[in-house]
N, C-alpha and C positions, 0 to 999 in steps of 0.2 A: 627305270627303277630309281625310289627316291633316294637321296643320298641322306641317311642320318644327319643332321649337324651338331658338329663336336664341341667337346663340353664347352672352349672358348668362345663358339658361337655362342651354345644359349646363355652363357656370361653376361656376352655383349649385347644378347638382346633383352636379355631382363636388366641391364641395367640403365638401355633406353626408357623401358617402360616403370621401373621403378628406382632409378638415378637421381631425380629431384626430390624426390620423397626422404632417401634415405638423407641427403645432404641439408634439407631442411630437419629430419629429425636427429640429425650431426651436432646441425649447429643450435635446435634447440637444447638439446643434452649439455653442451659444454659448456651454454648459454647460463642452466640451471645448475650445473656442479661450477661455474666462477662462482654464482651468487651465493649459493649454497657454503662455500669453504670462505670467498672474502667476505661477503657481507655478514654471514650468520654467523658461521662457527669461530672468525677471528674475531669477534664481537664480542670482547668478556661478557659484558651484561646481558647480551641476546645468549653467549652459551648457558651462562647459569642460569637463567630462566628456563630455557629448554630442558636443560640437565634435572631443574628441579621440577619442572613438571612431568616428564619419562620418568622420576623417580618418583611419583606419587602413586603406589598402589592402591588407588579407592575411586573407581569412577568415579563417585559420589561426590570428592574432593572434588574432582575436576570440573563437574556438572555445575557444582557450586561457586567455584570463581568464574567459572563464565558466565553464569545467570547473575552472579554477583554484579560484574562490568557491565551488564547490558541494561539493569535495572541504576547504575550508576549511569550510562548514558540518560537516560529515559528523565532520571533527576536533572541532568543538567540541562535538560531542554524544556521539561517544563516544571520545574518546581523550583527555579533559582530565585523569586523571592522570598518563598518560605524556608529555602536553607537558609539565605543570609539573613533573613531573620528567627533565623533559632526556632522555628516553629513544630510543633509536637511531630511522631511521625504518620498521624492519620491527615493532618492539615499538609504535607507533604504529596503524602498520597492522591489526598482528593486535594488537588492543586487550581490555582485559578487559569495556569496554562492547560492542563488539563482539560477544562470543562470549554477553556477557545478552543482547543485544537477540536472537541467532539461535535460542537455546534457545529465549525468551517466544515468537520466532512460530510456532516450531515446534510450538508449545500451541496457540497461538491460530488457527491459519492454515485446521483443517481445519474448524473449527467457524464461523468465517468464509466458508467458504462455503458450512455451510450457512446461516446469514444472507442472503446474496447471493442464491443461490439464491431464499429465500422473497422476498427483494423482489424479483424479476423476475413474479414472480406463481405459483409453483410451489408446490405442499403439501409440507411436510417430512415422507417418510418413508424407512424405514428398517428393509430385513427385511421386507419386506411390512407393516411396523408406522405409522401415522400420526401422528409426531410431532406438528404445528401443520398445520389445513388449509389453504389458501391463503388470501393477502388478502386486503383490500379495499382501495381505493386510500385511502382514509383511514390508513387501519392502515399503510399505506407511506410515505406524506407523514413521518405521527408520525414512524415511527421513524429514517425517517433524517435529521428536523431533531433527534432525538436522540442519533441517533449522531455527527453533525457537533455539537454542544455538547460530549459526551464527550470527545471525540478532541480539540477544540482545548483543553479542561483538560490533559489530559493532556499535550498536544505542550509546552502552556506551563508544564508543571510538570515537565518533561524541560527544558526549559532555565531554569529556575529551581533545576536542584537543584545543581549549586556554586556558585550564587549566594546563595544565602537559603534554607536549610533551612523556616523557619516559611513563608517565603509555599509554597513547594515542599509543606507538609503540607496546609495551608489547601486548594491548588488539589486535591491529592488526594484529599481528603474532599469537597468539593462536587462533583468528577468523581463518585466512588462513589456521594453521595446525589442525583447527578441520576441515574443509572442506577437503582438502586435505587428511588427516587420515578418514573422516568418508567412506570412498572407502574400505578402507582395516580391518578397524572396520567390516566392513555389509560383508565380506568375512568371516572373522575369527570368526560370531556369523551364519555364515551359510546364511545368509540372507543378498544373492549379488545386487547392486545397479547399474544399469546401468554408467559407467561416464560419468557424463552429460555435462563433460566439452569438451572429444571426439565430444559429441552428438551434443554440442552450435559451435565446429572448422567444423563440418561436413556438417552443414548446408549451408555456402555459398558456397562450391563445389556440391551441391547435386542441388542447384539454378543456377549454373553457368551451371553442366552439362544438367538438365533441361531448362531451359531461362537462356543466359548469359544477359538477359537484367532486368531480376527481381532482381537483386543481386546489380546493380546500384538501382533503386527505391527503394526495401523496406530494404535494410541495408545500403543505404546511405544520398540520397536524403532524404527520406519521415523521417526517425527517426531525420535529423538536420531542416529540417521546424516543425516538430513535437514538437522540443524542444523550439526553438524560438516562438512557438507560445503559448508555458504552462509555456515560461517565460514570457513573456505577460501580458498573462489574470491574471495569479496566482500573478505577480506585482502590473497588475490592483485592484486586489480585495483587495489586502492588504493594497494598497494606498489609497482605498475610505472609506474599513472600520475603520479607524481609527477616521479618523472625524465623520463619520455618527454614531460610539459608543459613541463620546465627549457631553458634553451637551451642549445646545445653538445649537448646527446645525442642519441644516436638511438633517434627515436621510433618507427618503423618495428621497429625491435630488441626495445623495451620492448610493442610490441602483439603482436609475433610467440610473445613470451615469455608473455606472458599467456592468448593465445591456447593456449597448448601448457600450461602448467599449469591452465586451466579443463579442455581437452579429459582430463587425465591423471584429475584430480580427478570429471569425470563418468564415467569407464572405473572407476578404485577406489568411487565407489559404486555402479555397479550390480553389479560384481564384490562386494564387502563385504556387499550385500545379500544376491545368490544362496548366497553363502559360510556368511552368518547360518542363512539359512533351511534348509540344506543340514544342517549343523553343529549345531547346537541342538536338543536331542531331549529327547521329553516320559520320563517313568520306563518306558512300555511301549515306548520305542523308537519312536516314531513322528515326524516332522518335523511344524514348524510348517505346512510348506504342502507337499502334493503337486506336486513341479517338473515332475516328469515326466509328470504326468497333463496340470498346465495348459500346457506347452510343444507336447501331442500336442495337446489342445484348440487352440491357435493353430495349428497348421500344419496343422489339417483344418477349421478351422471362426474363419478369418483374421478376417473382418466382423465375428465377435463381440466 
């Protein structure tokens, strides 16, 4: 006959099985009420802040100083010579950091994913061609504790560039030579990394020997309408929110407005693109892309 065991046992045995558990969420807890009472709440400035924002009864408020600070970020990254020269607030808006930053992703964006892509677990190919086979989760780990080093050089050498040219070059160059070194790093830990940068130069010969005609569209043409049109809308919205966060105006006015120049600006790009494609013709006459073939394709064979 089994012996029951008494409450002390099953005590003792849940507290082997969940004993680390609780001691880690002990010592997170006490961890978050030190910071919580020393750092915040003794913190005149950080109390009344807090205090004054628990006391604002108006979403509405709150909605608005946060989108306030974030379009205050957005200013100071790319529109710092048109504040410090006094310039109106549409020259702000549509800034000249603006239209670099929409150009660079318009580079960067398609090759990005295929990055993403390969770290979901997927082989990069292309054309029936096999750029990088798939993973392995090592090879995944690496690289996007690599690519999170990159990007925070870079974010911090984007806000260090009207502040300090020299630190601004420093962080550039060690951004480049971790990217550049993380190749031979992921060798030397055994745990080899496709180079992606073979991978991103291979692609438009791999289009070219494929369609030499995909190589004009989607790495030339389609990524500078692409940009001009996220410098746009992304000017638009920042030109309307500004007013429609101010008091006194109407905000409802300034969304509607925004609203209706995004929708105008996605109608002129797909229009601009058909337009290109239509319009632009090789020396025998011939279009960059059959519209009419792939328009009957879509309307007999939809799923595809």
């Amino acid at each position: 006959m089994d012996v029951l065991p008494s409450p002390l046992a099953e005590i003792v045995n849940g507290w082997k099985e969940w004993g680390t558990v609780l001691q880690i969420w002990a010592i997170l807890t006490l961890g978050f009420y030190n910071w919580l009472w020393r750092g915040v709440w003794r913190d005149e400035k950080t109390r009344k802040a807090i205090n004054g924002w628990l006391g604002q009864d108006r979403v509405f408020t709150r909605y608005q100083r946060s989108l306030g600070r974030v379009l205050d970020q957005l200013d100071h990254w790319l529109s710092v010579p048109e504040i410090n020269a006094n310039r109106s607030p549409l020259s702000r808006a549509f800034s000249r950091g603006l239209i670099q930053t929409t150009l660079l992703w318009a580079v960067v964006y398609p090759f990005t994913l295929f990055l993403l892509q390969w770290l979901f677990g997927s082989a990069l190919t292309l054309g029936g061609i096999l750029l990088a086979p798939a993973p392995e989760i090592t090879q995944t780990l690496f690289v996007i504790v690599l690519s999170s080093v990159v990007v925070s050089l870079l974010v911090a050498m984007r806000k260090a560039q009207h502040a300090d040219s020299s630190r601004c070059t420093v962080l550039f160059l060690t951004a480049m030579g971790s990217l550049m070194g993380g190749q031979w790093l992921a060798t030397q830990i055994n745990t080899p990394i496709p180079n992606f940068v073979s991978v991103a130069l291979s692609v438009p010969l791999v289009l070219v020997g494929t369609n030499e005609r995909a190589i004009i569209l989607f790495l030339g043409f389609f990524p500078v309408l692409n940009a001009l049109a996220d410098f746009a809308s992304i000017g638009a919205t920042r030109y309307f929110l500004r007013p429609g966060l101010a008091k006194g105006n109407n905000a409802t006015l300034c969304a509607l407005s925004d609203l209706a120049v995004g929708l105008g600006i996605f109608f002129a790009l797909g229009c601009g693109m058909i337009w290109l494609i239509d319009t632009v013709r090789f020396a025998d006459g011939s279009a960059l892309l059959d519209l009419e073939g792939l328009f009957e394709d879509l309307r007999h064979n939809p799923a595809d």
